[in-house]
C-alpha positions as CSV (number, residue, x, y, z in Angstrom):
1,X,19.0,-106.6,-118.2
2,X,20.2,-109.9,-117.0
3,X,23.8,-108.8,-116.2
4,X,25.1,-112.4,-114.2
5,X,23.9,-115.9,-114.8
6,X,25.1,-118.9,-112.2
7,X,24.0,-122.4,-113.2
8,X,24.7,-125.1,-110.5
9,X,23.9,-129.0,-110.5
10,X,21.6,-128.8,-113.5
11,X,20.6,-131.1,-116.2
12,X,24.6,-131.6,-118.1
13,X,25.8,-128.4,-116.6
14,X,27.7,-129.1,-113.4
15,X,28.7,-125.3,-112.6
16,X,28.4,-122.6,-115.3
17,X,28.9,-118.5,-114.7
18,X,28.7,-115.8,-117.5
19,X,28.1,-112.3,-117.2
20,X,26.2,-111.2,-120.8
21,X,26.7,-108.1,-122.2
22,X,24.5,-105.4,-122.3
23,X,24.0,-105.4,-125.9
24,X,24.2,-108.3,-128.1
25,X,25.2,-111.7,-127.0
26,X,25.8,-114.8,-129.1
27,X,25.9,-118.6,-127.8
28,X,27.6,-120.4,-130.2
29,X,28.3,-124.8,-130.4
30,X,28.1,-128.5,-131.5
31,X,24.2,-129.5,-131.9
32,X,23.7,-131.2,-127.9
33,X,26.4,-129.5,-126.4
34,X,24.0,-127.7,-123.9
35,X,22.5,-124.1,-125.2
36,X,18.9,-124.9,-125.1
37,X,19.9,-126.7,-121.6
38,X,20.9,-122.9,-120.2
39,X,17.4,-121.5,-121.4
40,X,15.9,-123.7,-119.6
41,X,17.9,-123.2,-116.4
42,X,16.7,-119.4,-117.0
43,X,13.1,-120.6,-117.6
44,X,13.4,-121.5,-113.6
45,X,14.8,-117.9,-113.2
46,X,11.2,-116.7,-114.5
47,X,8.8,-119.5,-112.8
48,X,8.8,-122.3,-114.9
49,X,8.1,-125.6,-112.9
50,X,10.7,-128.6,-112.4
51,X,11.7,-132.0,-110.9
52,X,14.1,-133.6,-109.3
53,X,15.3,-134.8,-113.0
54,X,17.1,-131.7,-113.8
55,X,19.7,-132.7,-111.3
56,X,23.2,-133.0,-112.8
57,X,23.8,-135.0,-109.3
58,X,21.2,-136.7,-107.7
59,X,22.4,-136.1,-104.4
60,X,23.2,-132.5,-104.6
61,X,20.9,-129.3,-104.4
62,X,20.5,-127.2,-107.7
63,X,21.0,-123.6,-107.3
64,X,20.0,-121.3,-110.2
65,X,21.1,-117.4,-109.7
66,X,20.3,-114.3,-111.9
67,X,21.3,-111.1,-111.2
68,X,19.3,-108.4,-113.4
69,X,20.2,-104.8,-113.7
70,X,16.3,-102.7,-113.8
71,X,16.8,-99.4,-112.5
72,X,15.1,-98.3,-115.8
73,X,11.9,-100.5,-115.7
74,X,9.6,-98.7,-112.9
75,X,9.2,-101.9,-111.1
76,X,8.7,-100.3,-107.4
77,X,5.2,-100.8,-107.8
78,X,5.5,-104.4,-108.4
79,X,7.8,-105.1,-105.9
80,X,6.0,-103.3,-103.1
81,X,2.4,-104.7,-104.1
82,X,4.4,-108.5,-103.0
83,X,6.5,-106.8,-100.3
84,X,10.0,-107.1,-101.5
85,X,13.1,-105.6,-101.1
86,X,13.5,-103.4,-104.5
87,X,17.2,-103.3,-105.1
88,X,19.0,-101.3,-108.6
89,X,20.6,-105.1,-109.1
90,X,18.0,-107.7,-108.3
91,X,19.4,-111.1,-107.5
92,X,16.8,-113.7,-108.4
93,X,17.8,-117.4,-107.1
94,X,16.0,-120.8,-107.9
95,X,16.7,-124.2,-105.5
96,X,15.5,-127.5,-106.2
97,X,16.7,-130.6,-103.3
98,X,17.1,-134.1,-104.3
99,X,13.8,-134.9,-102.5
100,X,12.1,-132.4,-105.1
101,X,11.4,-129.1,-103.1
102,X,11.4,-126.4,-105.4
103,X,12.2,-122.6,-103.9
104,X,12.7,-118.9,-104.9
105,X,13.5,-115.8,-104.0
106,X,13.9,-112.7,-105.2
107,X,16.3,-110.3,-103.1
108,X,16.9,-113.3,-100.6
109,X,13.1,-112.9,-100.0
110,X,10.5,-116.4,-100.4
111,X,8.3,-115.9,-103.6
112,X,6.1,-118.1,-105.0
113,X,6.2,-119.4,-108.9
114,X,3.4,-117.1,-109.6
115,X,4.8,-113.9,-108.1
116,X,8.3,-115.2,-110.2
117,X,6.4,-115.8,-113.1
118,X,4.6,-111.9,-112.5
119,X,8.5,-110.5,-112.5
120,X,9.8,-112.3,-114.9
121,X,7.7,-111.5,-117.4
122,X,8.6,-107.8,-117.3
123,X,12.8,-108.8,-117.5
124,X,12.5,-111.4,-120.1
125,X,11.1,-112.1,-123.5
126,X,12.1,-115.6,-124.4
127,X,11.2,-117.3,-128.1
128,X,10.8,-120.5,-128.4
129,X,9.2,-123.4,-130.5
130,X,6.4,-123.1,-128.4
131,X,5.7,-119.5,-128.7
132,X,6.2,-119.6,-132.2
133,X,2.9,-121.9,-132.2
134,X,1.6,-119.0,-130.5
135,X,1.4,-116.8,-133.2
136,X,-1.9,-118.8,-134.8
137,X,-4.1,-118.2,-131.5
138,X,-6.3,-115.6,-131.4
139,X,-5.3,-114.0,-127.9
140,X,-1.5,-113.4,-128.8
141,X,-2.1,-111.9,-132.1
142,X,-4.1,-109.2,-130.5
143,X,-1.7,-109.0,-128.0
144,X,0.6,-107.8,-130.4
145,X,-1.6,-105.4,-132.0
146,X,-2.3,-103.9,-128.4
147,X,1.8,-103.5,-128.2
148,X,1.3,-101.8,-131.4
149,X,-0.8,-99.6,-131.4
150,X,-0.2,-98.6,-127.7
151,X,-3.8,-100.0,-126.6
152,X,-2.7,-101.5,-123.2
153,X,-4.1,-98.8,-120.9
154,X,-7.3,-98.7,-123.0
155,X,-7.8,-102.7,-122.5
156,X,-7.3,-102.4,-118.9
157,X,-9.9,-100.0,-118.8
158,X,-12.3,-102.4,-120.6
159,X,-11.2,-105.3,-118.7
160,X,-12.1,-103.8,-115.1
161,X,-15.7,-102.6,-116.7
162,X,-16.1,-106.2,-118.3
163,X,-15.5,-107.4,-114.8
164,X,-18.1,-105.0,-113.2
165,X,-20.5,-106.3,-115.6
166,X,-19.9,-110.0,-115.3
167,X,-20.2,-109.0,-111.1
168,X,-23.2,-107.0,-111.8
169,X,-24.7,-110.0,-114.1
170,X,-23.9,-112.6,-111.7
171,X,-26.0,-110.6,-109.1
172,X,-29.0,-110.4,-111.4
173,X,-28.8,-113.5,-112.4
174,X,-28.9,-114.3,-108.4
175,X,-31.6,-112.6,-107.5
176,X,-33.9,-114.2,-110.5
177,X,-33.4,-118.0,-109.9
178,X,-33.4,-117.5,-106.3
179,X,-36.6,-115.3,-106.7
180,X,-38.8,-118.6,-105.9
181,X,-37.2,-119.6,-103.5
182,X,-37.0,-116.8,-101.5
183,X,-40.7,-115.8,-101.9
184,X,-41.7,-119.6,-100.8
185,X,-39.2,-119.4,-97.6
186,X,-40.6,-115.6,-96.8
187,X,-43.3,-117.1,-94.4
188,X,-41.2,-118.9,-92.8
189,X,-38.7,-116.8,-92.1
190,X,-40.9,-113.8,-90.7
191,X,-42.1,-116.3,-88.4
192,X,-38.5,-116.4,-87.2
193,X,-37.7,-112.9,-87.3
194,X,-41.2,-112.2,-85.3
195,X,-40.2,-115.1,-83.0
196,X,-36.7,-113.7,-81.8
197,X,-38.0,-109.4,-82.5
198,X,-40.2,-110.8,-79.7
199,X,-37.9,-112.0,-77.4
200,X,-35.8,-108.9,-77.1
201,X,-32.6,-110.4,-76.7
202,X,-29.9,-108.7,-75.6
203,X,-26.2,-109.3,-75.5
204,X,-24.8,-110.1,-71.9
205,X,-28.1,-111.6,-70.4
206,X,-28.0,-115.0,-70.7
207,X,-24.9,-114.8,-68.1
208,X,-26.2,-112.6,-65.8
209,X,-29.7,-114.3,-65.4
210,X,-27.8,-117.5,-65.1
211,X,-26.4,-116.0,-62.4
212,X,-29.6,-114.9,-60.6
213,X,-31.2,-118.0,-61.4
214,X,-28.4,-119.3,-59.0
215,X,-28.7,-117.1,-56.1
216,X,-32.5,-117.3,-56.2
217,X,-32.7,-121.5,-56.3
218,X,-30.4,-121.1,-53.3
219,X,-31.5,-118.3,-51.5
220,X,-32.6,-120.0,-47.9
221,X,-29.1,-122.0,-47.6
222,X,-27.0,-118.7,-48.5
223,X,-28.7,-116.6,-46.0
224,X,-28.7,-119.2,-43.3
225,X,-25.2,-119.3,-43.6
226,X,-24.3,-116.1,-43.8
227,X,-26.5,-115.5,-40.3
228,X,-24.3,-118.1,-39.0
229,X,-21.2,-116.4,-40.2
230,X,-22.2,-113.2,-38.5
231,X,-22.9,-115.0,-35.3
232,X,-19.4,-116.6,-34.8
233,X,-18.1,-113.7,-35.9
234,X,-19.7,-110.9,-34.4
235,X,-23.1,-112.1,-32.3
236,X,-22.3,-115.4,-29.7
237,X,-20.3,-114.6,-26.7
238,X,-17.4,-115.0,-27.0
239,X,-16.8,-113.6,-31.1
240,X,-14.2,-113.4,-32.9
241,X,-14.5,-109.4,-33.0
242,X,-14.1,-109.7,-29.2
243,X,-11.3,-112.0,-29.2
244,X,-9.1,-110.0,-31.7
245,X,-9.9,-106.8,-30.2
246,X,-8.7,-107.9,-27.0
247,X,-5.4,-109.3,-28.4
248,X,-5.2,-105.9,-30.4
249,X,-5.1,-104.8,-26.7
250,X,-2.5,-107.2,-25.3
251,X,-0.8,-106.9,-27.8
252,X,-0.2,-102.8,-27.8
253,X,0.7,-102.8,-24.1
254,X,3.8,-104.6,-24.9
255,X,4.9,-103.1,-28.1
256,X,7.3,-100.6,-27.8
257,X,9.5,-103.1,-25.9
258,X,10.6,-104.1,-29.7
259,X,10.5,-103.2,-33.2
260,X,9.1,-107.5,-33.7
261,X,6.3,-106.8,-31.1
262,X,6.0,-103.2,-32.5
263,X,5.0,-105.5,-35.9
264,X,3.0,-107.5,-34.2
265,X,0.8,-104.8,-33.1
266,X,0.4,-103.6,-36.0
267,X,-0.4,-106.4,-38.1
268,X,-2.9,-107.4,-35.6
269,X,-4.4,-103.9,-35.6
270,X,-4.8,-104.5,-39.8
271,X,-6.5,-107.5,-39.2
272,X,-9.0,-106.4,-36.6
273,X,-9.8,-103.5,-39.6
274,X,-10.1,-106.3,-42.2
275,X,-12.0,-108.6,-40.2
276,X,-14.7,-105.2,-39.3
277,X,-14.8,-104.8,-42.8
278,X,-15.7,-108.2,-43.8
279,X,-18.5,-108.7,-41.5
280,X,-20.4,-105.1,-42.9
281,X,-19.6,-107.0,-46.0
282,X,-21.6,-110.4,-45.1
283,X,-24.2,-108.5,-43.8
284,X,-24.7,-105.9,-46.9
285,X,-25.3,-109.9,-48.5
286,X,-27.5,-111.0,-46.1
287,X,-29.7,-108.3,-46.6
288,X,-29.2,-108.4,-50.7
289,X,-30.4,-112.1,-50.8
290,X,-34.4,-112.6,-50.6
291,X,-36.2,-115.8,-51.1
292,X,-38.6,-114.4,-54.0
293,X,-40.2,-117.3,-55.1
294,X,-41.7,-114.8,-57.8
295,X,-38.8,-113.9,-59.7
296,X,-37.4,-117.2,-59.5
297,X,-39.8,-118.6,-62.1
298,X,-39.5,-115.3,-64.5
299,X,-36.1,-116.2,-64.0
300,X,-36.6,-119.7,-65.1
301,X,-38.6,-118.8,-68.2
302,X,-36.7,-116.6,-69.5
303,X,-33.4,-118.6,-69.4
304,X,-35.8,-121.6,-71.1
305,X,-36.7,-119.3,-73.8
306,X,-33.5,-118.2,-74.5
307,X,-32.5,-121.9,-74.7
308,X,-35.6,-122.9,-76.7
309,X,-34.5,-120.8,-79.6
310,X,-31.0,-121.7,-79.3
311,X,-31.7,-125.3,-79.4
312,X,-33.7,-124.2,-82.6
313,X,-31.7,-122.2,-84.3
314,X,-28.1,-124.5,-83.5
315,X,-26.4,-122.0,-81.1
316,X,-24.7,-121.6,-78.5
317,X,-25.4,-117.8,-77.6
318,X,-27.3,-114.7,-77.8
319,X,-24.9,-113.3,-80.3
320,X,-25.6,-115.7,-82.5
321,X,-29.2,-115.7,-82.0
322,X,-28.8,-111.6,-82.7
323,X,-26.3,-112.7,-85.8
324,X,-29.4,-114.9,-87.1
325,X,-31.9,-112.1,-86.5
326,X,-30.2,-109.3,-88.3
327,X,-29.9,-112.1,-91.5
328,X,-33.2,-112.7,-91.1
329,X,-34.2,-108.9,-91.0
330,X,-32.2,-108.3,-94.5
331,X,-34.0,-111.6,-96.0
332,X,-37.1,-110.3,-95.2
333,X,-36.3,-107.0,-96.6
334,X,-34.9,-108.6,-99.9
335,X,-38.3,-110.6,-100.1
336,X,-41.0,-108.2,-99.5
337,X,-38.8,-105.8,-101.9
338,X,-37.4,-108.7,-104.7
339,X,-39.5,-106.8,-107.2
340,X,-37.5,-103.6,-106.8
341,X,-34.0,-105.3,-106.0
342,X,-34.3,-107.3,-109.5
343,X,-35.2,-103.7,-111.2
344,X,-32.5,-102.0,-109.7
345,X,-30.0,-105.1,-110.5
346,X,-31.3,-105.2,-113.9
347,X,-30.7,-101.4,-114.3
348,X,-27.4,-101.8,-112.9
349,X,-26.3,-104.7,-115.2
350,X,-27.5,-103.0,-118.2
351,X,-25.4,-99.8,-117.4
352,X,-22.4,-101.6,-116.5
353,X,-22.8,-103.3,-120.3
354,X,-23.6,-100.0,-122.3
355,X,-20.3,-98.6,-120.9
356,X,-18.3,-102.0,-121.0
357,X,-19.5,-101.7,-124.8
358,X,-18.3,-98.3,-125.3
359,X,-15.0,-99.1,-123.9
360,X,-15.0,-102.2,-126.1
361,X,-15.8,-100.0,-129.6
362,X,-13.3,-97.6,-128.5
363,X,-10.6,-100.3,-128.0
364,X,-11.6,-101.7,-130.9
365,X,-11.7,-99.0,-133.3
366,X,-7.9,-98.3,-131.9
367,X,-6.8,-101.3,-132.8
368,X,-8.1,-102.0,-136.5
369,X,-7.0,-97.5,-137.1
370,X,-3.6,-99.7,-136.7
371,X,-4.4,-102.8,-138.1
372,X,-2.6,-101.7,-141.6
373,X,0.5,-99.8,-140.4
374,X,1.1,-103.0,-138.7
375,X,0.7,-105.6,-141.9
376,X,3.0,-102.9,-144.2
377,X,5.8,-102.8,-141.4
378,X,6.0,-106.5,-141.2
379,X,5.6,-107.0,-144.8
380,X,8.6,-104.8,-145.7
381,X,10.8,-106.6,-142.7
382,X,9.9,-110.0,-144.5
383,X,11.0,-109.0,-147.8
384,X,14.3,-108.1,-146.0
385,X,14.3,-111.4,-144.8
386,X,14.0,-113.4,-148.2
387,X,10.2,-113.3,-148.4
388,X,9.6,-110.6,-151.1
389,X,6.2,-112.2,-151.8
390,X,4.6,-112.3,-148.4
391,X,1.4,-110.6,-147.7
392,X,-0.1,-110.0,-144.3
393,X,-4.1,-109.4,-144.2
394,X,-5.7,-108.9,-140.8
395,X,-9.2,-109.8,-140.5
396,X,-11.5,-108.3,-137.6
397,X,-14.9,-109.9,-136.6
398,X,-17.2,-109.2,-133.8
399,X,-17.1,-111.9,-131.2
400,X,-19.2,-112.2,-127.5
401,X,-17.5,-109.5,-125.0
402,X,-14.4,-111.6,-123.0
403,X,-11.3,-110.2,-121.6
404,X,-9.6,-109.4,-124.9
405,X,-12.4,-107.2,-125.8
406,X,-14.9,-108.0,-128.5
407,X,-12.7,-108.7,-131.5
408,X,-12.0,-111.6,-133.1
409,X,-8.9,-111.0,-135.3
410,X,-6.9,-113.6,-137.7
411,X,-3.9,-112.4,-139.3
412,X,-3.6,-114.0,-143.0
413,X,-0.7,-115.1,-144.3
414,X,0.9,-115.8,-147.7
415,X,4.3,-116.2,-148.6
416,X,4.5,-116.9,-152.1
417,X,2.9,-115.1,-154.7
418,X,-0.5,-115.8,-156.2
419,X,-1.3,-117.9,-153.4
420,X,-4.3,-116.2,-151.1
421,X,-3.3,-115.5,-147.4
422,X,-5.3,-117.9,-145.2
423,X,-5.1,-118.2,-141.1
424,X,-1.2,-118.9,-140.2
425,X,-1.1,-122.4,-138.7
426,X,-2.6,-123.6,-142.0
427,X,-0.2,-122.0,-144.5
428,X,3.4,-121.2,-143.2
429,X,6.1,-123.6,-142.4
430,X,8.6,-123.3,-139.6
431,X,10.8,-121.6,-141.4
432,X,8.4,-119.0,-142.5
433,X,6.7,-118.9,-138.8
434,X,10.3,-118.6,-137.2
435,X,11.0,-115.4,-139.5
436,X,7.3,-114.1,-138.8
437,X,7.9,-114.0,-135.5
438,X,11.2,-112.5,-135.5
439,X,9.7,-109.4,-137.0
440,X,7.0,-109.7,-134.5
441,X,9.7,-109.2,-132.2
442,X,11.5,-106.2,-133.7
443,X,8.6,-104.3,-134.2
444,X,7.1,-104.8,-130.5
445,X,11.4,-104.4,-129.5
446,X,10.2,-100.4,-129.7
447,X,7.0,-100.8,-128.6
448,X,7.7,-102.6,-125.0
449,X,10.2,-102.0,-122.2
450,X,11.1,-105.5,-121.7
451,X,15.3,-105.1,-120.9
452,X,16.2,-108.7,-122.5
453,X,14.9,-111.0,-125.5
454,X,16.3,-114.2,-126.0
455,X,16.1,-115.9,-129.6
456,X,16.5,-119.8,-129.5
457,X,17.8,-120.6,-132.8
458,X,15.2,-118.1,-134.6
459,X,17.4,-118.1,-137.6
460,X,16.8,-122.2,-137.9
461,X,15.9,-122.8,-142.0
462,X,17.8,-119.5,-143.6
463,X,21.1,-118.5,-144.6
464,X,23.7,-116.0,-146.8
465,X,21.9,-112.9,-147.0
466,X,18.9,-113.2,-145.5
467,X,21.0,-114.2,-142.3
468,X,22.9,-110.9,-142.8
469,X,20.0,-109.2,-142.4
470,X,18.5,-110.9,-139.9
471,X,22.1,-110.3,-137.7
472,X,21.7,-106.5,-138.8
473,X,18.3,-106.3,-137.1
474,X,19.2,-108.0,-134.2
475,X,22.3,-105.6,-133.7
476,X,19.5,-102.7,-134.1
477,X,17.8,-104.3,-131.1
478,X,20.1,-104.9,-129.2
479,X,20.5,-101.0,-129.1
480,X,17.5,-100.1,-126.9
481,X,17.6,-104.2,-125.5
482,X,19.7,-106.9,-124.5
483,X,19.9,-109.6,-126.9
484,X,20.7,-113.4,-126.3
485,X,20.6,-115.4,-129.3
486,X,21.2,-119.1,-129.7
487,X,22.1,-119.6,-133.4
488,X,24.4,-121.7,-136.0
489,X,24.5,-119.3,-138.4
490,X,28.3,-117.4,-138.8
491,X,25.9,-114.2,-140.5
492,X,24.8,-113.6,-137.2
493,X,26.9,-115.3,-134.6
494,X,29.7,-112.1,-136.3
495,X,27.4,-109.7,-134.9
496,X,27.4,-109.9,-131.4
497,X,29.5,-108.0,-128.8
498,X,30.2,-111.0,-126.7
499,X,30.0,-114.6,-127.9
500,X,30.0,-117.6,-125.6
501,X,30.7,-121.2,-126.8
502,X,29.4,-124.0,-125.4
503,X,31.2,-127.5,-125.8
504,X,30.9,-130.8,-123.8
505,X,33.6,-132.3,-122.4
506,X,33.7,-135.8,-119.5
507,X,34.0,-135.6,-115.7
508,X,34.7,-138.8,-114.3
509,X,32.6,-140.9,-117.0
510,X,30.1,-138.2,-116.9
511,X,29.3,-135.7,-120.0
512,X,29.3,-132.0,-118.9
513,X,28.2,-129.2,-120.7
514,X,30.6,-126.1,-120.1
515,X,30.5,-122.6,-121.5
516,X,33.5,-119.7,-121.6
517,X,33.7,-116.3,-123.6
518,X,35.9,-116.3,-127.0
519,X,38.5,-113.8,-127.1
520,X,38.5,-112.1,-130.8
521,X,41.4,-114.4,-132.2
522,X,38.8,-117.8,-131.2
523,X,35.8,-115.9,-132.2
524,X,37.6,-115.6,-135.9
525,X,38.7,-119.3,-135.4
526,X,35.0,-120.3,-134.5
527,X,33.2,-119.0,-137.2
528,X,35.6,-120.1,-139.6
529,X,34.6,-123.2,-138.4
530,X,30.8,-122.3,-138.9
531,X,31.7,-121.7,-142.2
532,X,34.1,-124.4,-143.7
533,X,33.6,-127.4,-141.1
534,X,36.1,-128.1,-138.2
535,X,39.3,-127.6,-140.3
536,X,38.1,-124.3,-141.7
537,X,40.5,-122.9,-145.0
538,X,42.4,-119.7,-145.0
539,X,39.2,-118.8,-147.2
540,X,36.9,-119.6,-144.7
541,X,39.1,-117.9,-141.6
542,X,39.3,-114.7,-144.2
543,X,35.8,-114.7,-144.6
544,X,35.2,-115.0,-140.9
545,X,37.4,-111.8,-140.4
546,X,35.0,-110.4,-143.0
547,X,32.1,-111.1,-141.2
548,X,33.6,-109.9,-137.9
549,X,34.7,-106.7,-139.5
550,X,31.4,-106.0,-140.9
């Protein structure tokens, strides 16, 4: 339930805020004073796109605020599956800049227009012209049925097994074309996989026989000088062993006279340790490093087999070269078994269709046991409505499975008598489409749990009675729904429990479209108006008080 509406800097509306009621809301004035211009500002509530044109001020930001009451909706799902903040009273905010940057967010929280479009879609229903030229296509008259006869659950059933089929399809369909190609490149590539199975790669080697390759090349210069380290060191006379041991000495002999020479001892003491240590170190190398001229070349020709097949396969390392071989091992496989994989895929596809066809008949069936109900109820609202004669036939064929199943349904229409129903777009009018619809609506009002519906001038081509009743059913939706109509019609612009009037008035040279609630003595004054012009009669006031009082 949209329960506050802010409209800043857009199109003729400079700064507009209403707070609708929860039932039934009129919006009432002059032809071009602004009331389609705020369903569009709620269109950008619910994703719609914009420019920069909808700017009331070109140099000003538009900011577009709903706040919607859905505590009743189960939408926790769908706000943790896009990882928002759920809140009881959801604040969804549009911005557009002069330089054309469009944002939204829902809870103060970034969305994209899809994930708007995704949520708004379960807080509003909003008719318009367009979605009145909806009702001829095939996809939203089944839609309807599917409200109807409670079918959704059944067609997303179908819908994931039609998309396991098409998967399982695709696959098959795979494996056949590329069944060619794969048998003439199977040579080939088990000459690849042999090739690298061979070398008997493994995953750190390359490194360390780079390494090796490195000592061994070098192995007479880094003995030679490791011999010469040891002798300065350890071997010629004098040696730097010698040396520090005899300051060690010196220095001990003098070190209690204070706590600095006492440190001096000491450190010398580590280093004459460190320096021990590091010559058993240099000789544990000495005697590691051989000139093997042997291992040298194995060395060598493994490292240029290793690069061989990296040159020839276009990488840069043995885990690539072991990426390549396990792809090539699972190629192979697929080509010495294609036979079997296209059996198995063909077995696979062919189940996946047998139950996507039950699903299909089952959905189907469900929908045509409803199919009548559905005519009679809209039939008997359209003879409310003025249309006594109308007749509704629904005619199901068999279609190709797609994602609305594998019916293709027309609905039939004729409103006069004698006259044969035939496909919608080809027989109705406007008029007659706008008062099809309507009872579209309030039949699907008690099927769906969609907390507003807006009417844009629904009641466009009809009058006196038929108005009445029209304003009576709207009332009866607006029990379980929030209603925002759009009309010019007194009939139902009296039934509403609030009623906003929208008027243009000049800002600075500028026309601005403003809107404010009527108290009950304007609302009488207003429809009077509707009635007898805008100097109404006591008639037309008396009638008005009628209507209200209704």
């Amino acid at each position: 339930m949209l329960s506050r509406l802010s409209i800043n800097n857009y199109a003729l509306i400079k700064s507009l805020n209403m707070q609708p009621h929860a039932a039934m809301n009129v919006i009432t004035g002059e032809t071009g004073a602004g009331k389609s211009i705020m369903l569009g500002a709620v269109g950008l509530l619910l994703g719609n796109r914009a420019d920069t044109k909808v700017l009331y001020d070109q140099g000003k930001k538009c900011i577009i605020e709903g706040e919607f009451g859905i505590k009743n909706y189960s939408l926790h799902k769908l706000f943790a599956t896009y990882d928002l903040d759920y809140e009881d009273e959801t604040v969804i905010r549009r911005e557009i800049t002069p330089a054309g940057k469009s944002r939204a967010f829902v809870n103060d929280t970034p969305v994209t227009l899809e994930v708007l479009k995704e949520l708004g879609g379960r807080l509003m229903d909003i008719h318009s012209q367009h979605q009145t030229l909806l009702v001829g296509k095939v996809d939203y008259q089944l839609q309807l049925i599917d409200a109807y006869a409670q079918t959704q659950a059944l067609l997303i059933n179908y819908q994931r097994q039609f998309q396991a089929f098409k998967e399982a399809d695709r696959h098959l369909q795979a494996l056949v074309n590329n069944a060619e190609k794969i048998a003439r490149e199977s040579d080939y590539n088990e000459f690849l996989l042999r090739e690298l199975e061979e070398a008997r790669l493994q995953e750190d080697e390359q490194e360390a026989l780079e390494e090796e390759q490195q000592l061994l090349e070098h192995a007479e210069e880094i003995k030679s000088n490791l011999n010469n380290i040891l002798a300065l060191l350890e071997q010629n006379e004098p040696n730097s062993l010698a040396m520090l041991r005899e300051a060690k000495g010196l220095a001990s002999q003098i070190s209690s006279y204070s706590e600095a020479l006492q440190t001096l001892d000491q450190r010398l003491g580590e280093t004459f340790i460190e320096l021990t240590d590091l010559v058993r170190e240099i000789e544990a190398q000495e005697q590691m490093v051989e000139v093997d001229f042997g291992r040298a070349e194995e060395v060598r020709e493994r490292l240029s087999m290793i690069y061989h097949l990296q040159n020839k396969h276009h990488v840069a390392d043995i885990s690539s070269l072991l990426a390549i071989q396990e792809k090539l091992t699972e190629e192979t496989f697929l080509a010495n078994n294609l036979d079997e994989q296209i059996v198995k895929a063909r077995e696979e596809a062919a189940r996946c269709e047998k139950e996507m066809q039950q699903l299909a008949r089952q959905l189907s069936r469900q929908r045509q046991k409803f199919s009548q109900a559905f005519a009679e109820e809209i039939m008997g609202l359209l003879q409310q409505l003025g249309m006594p004669d109308a007749r509704l036939q629904l005619d199901w064929q068999e279609k190709p499975p797609s994602t609305t199943g594998t019916d293709d349904l027309t609905i039939n229409f004729s409103a006069n008598k004698g006259v044969l129903p035939a496909p919608l777009t080809k027989v109705a009018s406007g008029g007659e489409l706008s008062r099809l619809m309507f009872c579209f609506k309030y039949v699907m009002a008690d099927k769906t749990a969609l907390p507003t519906m807006v009417f844009d001038e629904i009641d466009a081509g009809i009058s006196g009675e038929i108005a009445l009743q029209m304003g009576n059913m709207m009332q009866k939706m607006a029990a379980n729904h929030q209603v925002i109509t759009i009309s010019h019609l007194p009939q139902i612009a009296a039934r509403g429990q609030a009623h906003y009037f929208v008027y243009k008035t000049t800002d600075a040279g500028k026309s601005v479209s403003k809107v404010r609630q009527l108290s009950e003595e304007e609302r009488v004054a207003e429809i009077a108006k509707m009635i007898g012009g805008d100097r109404p009669s006591v008639n037309a006031l008396k009638s008005a008080e009628e209507l209200l009082a209704s």
